[in-house]
N, C-alpha and C positions, 0 to 999 in steps of 0.2 A: 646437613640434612637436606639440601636442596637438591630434589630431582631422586634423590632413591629411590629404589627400588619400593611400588609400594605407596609412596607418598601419595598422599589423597589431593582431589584436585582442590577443596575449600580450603587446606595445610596452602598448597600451590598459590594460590589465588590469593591469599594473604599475604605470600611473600612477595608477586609483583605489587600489589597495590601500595604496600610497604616501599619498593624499590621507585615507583612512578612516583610517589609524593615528595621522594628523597630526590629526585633528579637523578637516578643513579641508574646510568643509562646499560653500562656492563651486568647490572646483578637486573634489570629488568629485562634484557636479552635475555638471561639464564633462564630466568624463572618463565620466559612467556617459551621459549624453547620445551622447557620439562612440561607444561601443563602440555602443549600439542602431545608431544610423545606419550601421556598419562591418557589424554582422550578415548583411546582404544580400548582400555581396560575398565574405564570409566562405567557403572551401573545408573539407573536410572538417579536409586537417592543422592548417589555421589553428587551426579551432572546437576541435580535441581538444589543443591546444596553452593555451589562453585560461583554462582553471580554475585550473591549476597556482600562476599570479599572485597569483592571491586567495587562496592559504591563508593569507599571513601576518595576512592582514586580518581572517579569519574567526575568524581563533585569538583574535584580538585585540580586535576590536571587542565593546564593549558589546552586550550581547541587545537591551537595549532600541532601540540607536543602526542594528542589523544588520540591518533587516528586508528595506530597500533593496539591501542586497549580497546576501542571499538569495533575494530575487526576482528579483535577476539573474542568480545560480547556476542559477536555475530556468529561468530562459528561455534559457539558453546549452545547459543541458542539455535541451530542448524542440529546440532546433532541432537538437539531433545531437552536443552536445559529450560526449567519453567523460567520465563522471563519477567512476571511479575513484581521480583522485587529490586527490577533495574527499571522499569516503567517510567517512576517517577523522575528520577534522574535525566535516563534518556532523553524522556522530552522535555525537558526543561533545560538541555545543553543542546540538542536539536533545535528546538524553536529560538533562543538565543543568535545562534550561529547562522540560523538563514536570516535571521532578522540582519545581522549587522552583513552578511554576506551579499544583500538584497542593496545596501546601500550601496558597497562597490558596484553592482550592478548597473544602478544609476547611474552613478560617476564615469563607467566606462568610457561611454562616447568624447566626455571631456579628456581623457587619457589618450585619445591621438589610439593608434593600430592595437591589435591585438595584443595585450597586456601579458607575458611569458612570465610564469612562476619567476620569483626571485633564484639565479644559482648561488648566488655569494652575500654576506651580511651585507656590504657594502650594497648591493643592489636592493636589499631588503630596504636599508635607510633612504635609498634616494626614492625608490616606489613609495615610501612611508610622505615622504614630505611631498612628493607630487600630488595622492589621493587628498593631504590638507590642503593644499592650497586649491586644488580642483572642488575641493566641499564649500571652502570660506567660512569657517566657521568651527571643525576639529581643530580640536589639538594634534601634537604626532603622537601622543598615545591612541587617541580613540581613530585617527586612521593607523596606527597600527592593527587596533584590534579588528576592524570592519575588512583588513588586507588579509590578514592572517584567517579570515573568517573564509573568504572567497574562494584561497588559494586548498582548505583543507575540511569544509563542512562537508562536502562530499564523503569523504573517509568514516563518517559519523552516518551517514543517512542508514546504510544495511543494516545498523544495527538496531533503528527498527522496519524499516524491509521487513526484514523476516517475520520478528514476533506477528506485527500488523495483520500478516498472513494469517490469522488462529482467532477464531473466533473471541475466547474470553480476553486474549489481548486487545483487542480491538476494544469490546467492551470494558474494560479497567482503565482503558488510555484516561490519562489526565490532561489538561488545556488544551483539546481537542482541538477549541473554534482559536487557540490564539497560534499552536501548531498551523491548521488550513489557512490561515491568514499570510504566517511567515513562509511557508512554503508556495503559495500563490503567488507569493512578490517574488520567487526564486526561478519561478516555471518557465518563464520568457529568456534564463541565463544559465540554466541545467536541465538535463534528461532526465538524473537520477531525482532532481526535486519532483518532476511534473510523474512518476512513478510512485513518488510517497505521499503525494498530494490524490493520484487515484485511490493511494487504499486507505487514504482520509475520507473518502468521501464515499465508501463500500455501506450501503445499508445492511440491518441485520436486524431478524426480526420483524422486517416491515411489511404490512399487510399490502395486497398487490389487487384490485380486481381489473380480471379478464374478462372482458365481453368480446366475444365470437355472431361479428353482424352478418352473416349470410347466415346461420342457424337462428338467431338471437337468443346463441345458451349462455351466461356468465357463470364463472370461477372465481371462488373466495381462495385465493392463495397466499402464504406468507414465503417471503426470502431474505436469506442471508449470503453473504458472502459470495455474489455477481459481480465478478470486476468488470464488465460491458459490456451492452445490449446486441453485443454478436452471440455471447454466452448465454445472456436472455433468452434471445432467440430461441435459438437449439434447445433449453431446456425447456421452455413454455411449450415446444412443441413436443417434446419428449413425455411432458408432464401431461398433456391434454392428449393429443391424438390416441384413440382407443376404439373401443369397443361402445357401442352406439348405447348398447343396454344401460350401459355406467355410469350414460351422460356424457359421455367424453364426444372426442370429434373425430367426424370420418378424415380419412384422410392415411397416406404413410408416414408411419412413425418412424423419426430420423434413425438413419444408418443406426448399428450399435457402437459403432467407433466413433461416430460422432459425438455420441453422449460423453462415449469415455473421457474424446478430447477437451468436453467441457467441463468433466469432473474430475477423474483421479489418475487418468491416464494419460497416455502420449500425447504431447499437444497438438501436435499432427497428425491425423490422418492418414489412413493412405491415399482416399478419395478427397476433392475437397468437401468441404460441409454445404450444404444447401440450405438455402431461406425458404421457411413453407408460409408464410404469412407475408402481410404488409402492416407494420407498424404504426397504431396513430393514438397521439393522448386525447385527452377528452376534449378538445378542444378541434381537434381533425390536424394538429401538427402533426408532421410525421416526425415519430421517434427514431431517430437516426442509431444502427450499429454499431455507429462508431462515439455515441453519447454514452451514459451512463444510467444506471436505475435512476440514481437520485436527481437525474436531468429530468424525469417526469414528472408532471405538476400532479397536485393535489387535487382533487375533487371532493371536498370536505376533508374525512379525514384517511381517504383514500390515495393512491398512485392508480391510475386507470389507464388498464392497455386495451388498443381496441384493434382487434384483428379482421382483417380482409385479405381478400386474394392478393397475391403480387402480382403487381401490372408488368412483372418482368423476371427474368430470371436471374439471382444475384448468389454469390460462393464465395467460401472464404476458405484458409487453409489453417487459422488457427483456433485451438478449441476455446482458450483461456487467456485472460493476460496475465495472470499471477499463477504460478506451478504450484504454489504449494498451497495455496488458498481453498477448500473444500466449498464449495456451494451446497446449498439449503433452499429447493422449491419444494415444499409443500401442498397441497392440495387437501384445504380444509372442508370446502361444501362445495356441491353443483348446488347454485342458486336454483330455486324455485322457478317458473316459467312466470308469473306474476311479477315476481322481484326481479327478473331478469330483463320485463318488457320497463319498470321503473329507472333501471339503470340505463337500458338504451333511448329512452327519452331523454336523456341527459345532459348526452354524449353531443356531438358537433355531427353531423350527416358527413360521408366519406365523402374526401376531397376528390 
C-alpha cells in the first residue's frame, strides 16, 4: 500500500510516523520519499489533514534522530499545511533542545578549538566524556544529550520558521516566554537561533502612537507582523504621507516598490529604499533600523514613535527580514489637534 498511486498524505504520514517510532530507518526512507512525491497532488484539506500523523512521532523521536521529520514538518507547512496542530509539540521539542543545546555552548571555550560534528560512534563517545568532565557534574548520559542537542537542534528550528511567519501561528504559539528565553541563551552560538528568536518577539496587534513634531499631528495606529524597524520605516511613511485634507503628512510617498519590498513583494528593489523620517521614542532615544517594534518602550500603555526630519541621508536595499511574514499598519485615528498637543507634551524635546 506504501506510496500508490493515490495514497493520501494523512494514510502517508502515518506510515512514517509508524516507521520513525519503530527505528525503522528503510520503511521511513520509503514512506518520507512517497509523501514528497504525493505533495503535488496534494489539495488544501489533504495538506491541513497530514501534520496531525506525525505527532506521535515528534513527541517521540530522538532530537538527534528528528531532523528528517522536521524538515518535513517544514515543508508540509511551506506548501499550505495548517500548523496548528504540531504547535504544541514543536515548541516543546524546540525549547527543550536549545535549552540543553545552550549548555554546550557554554562549555565550548572549556573544549579547547572548534568542536567538529562527531564522524564515527567512537568520536561520539570520546566528545560525550570530554563535555562531562568539561561540566563536573553530568553524567555521560545528560552530556550525551546537551551534545546531541548542539550538534542537530538546528535541523528542528525551520520547522517553526516558517509557521512563526502567519499571523494565528504566532498567536496560538505556546511557552512563548520559556521558548524567547531558550533561544536567547542560543543567539550568541547560532544564526538560525537569533532568526527564531526575531519572530519571537514580532508584535501583533499592538497599538503604535505616531507623533509627527514639525507639524504636531499624531496617529493612533496598530501593527502586526514588522520584523524590523527598517520595515517600520518604509511603512509608517507609506501609511502617513498623504494628502494634507486627510490629515496625513506632506511629504513623498515611498517609491511603490518600496512598499512592496516591505510587504508582499521582491525584497529588493530595484532602487534602494530611503529613510523619510528620524526615529525617536518618547524618551528622545533614537529608535534605531536596525532594533525591533518591541525594542520601543511604552508610554503608559502605548509604543510612541516620534518623527522628525533626518539629519542625513540613510538607504537600505532590503524591504523585510522574513519573506513570507505579511505586515499589518493600520491607521485607526488622526488624533484631534488637542489630544495631539497632550501627547507631544509628553514626549522628550528632539535630541
Amino acid at each position: 500500500m506504501l506510496g500508490r498511486p493515490g495514497t493520501a498524505l494523512p494514510e502517508l504520514c502515518t506510515g512514517l510516523a509508524d516507521a520513525v517510532i519503530r527505528l525503522d530507518s528503510r520503511a521511513s526512507t520509503r514512506s518520507y520519499r512517497a509523501i514528497v512525491d504525493r505533495l503535488a497532488h496534494a489539495d488544501q484539506p489533504e495538506l491541513d489533514a497530514a501534520l496531525t500523523p506525525l505527532i506521535p512521532a515528534l513527541e517521540q523521536v530522538a532530537l538527534g534522530n528528528g531532523g528528517l521529520l522536521a524538515t518535513l514538518v517544514a515543508g508540509l507547512i511551506e506548501q499550505g499545511a495548517d500548523p496548528s496542530p504540531v504547535l504544541p509539540v514543536l515548541a516543546d521539542r524546540l525549547a527543550t533542545g536549545l535549552e540543553l543545546a545552550a549548555q554546550f555552548g557554554v562549555l565550548a571555550d572549556k573544549l579547547g578549538d572548534r568542536v567538529a560534528a562527531p564522524a564515527s560512534a567512537d568520536d561520539y563517545r570520546d566528545l560525550r566524556e570530554r563535555v562531562a568532565q568539561a561540566a563536573g557534574g553530568l553524567t555521560v548520559e545528560e552530556a550525551g544529550e546537551i551534545t546531541q542537542a548542539w550538534f542537530t537542534v538546528k535541523d528542528w528550528i525551520p520547522a517553526l520558521l516558517l509557521p512563526l511567519q502567519q499571523k494565528p501561528a504566532r498567536q496560538a504559539l505556546p511557552q512563548r516566554e520559556r521558548l524567547m528565553a531558550a533561544t536567547a541563551a542560543m543567539v550568541p552560538h547560532s544564526d538560525d537561533a537569533a532568526w527564531l528568536h526575531g519572530l519571537l518577539e514580532v508584535l501583533d496587534d499592538e497599538p503604535l502612537l505616531v507623533l509627527h513634531r514639525p507639524t504636531q499631528q499624531a496617529y493612533d495606529l496598530t501593527i502586526s507582523g514588522v520584523g524590523d524597524n527598517f520595515q517600520l520605516h518604509t511603512l509608517l511613511a507609506a501609511t502617513l504621507i498623504g494628502a494634507p485634507a486627510r490629515g496625513l503628512l506632506p511629504g513623498t510617498p515611498p517609491d511603490p516598490s518600496w512598499v512592496a519590498a516591505a510587504t508582499e513583494g521582491e525584497l529588493s528593489p530595484p532602487e534602494p529604499i530611503h529613510g523619510q523620517f528620524y526615529l525617536a521614542d518618547a524618551t528622545g532615544e533614537t529608535i534605531w533600523n536596525e532594533g525591533r517594534p518591541a525594542d520601543i518602550p511604552l508610554l503608559g500603555d502605548h509604543r510612541v514613535v516620534v518623527l522628525d526630519p533626518p539629519p542625513y541621508e540613510r538607504s537600505w536595499n532590503i524591504g523585510r527580514t522574513y519573506p513570507l511574514m505579511k505586515p499589518e499598519v493600520t491607521l485607526n485615528r488622526v488624533l484631534p489637534a488637542a489630544e495631539a498637543v497632550q501627547w507631544a507634551g509628553r514626549v522628550a524635546p528632539a535630541s
